[in-house]
N, C-alpha and C positions, 0 to 999 in steps of 0.2 A: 401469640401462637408459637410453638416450637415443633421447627423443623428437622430437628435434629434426625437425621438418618434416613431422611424422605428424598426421592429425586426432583431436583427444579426442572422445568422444564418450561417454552414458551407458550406453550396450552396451556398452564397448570399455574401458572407465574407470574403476574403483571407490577409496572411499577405502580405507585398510586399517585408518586410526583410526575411518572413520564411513562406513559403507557406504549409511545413509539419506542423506548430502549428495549433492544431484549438480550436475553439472558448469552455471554462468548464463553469460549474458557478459551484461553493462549495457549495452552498445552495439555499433556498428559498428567493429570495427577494436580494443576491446579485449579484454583476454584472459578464459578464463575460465575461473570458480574452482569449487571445492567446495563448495558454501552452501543455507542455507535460506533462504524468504524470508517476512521479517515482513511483515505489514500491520497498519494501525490505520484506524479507524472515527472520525474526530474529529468532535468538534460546534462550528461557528463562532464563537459568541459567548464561549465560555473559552476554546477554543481544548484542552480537553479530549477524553482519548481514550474512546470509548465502549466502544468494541469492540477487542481485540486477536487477531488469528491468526497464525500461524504454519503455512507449507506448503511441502513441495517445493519445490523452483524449479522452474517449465514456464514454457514461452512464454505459459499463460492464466491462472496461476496469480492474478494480480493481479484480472481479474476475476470468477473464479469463488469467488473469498472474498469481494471487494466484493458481489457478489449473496449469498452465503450473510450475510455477515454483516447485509446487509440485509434480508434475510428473516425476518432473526431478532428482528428491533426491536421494541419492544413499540411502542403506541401506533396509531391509525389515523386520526391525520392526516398532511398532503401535506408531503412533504420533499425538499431541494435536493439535489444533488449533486452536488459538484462532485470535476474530476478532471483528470489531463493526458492527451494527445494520444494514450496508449494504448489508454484505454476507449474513445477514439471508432470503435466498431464497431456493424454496423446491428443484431446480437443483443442487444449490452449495454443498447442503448439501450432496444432492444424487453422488454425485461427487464423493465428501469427501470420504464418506462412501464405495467406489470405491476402492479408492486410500489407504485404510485399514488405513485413517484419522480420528479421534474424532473430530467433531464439536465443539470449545467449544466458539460458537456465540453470542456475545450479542445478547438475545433476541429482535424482532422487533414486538411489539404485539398492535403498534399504524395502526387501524383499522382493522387490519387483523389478522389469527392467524401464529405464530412463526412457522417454522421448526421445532425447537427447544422445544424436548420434557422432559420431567418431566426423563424420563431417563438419560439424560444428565445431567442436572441440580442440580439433584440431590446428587451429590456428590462431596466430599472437593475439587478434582480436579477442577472443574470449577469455582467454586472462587478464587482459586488459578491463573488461567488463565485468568480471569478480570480483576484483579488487575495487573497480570503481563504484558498485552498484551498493556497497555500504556505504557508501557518502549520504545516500535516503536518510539512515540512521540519527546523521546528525540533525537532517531538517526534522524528525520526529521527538529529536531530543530539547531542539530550541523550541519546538511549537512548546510541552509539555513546562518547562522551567520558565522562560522569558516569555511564552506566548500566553500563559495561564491557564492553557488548556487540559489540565492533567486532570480537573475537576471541573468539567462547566460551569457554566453559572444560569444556562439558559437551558427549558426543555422546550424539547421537538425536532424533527431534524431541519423541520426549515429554518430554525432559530440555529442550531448549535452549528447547522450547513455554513449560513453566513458566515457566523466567528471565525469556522474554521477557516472557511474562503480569506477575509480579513485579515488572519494572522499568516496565512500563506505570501499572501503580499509584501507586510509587514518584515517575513523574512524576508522575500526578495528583495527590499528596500536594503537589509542592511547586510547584505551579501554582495549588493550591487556597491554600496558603498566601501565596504571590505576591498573590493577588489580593485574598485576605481583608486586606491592609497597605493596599493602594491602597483601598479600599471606607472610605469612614465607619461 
């Protein structure tokens, strides 16, 4: 069948290997796939992941597991968060703010104004937490090369949920071991 110049969409669209993937695009102007989408929960000073999900792909998907996963933390002291240009939304933030969490957001101030206020920003902390919060990056880059996840191999999310869980581990294994060599 050719779809040349038809819209896909998830009404219109199904896999026939994996009927739970649905249709992301990553950006403006690229294409888009069949996929689920991982999240992790990282802690700044290892650089450790705390928390791993796995969800659908939807347009909120990213932060309706940052809040569940956050919700779910043990502990009831004040914790940063940091994140890129997509959470900065006035709900997430009001969430946050909920959940006795620091926004510490890249601001999103293309067209519209940021959550993200002069309070926050204002202090070492938050540049602290930009810089730090691409460290995520790297854990998404070992799952995909070393963790083999760029291509599953399993369909469903409760199947592709576990690997992901499993290789989440897998890295904390070898982060932990990473760091235990540097350490006296």
């Amino acid at each position: 069948m050719d779809f040349h110049g038809e819209r896909r969409l998830n009404q219109t669209h199904i896999s026939t290997t994996d009927p739970e993937a649905r249709l992301f695009k990553k950006g403006k102007g690229k294409e888009a796939k069949l996929c689920f989408m991982g999240h992790v929960l990282m802690e700044n000073r290892h650089g450790l992941v705390v928390s791993p999900r796995l969800t659908a792909a939807s347009g909120t998907a990213e932060r309706e597991a940052a809040e569940d996963m956050l919700g779910k933390l043990r502990g009831r002291h004040r914790i940063t968060v940091g994140a890129d240009k997509a959470y900065d939304t006035q709900d997430f933030v009001r969430s946050l703010r909920g959940l006795n969490a620091t926004p510490h957001l890249a601001q999103n101030c293309n067209g519209r104004k940021s959550a993200i206020d002069g309070r926050t920003t204002r202090h070492p902390g938050y540049a602290v937490s930009q810089r730090l919060r691409k460290r995520v990056e790297e854990i998404f880059g070992w799952m995909k090369t070393v963790g083999n996840l760029r291509k599953t191999r399993h369909r469903g999310e409760d199947r592709v949920g576990w690997v992901f869980t499993l290789t989440a581990a897998a890295y904390n294994l070898v982060r932990l071991r990473n760091l235990m060599a540097v350490s006296p």
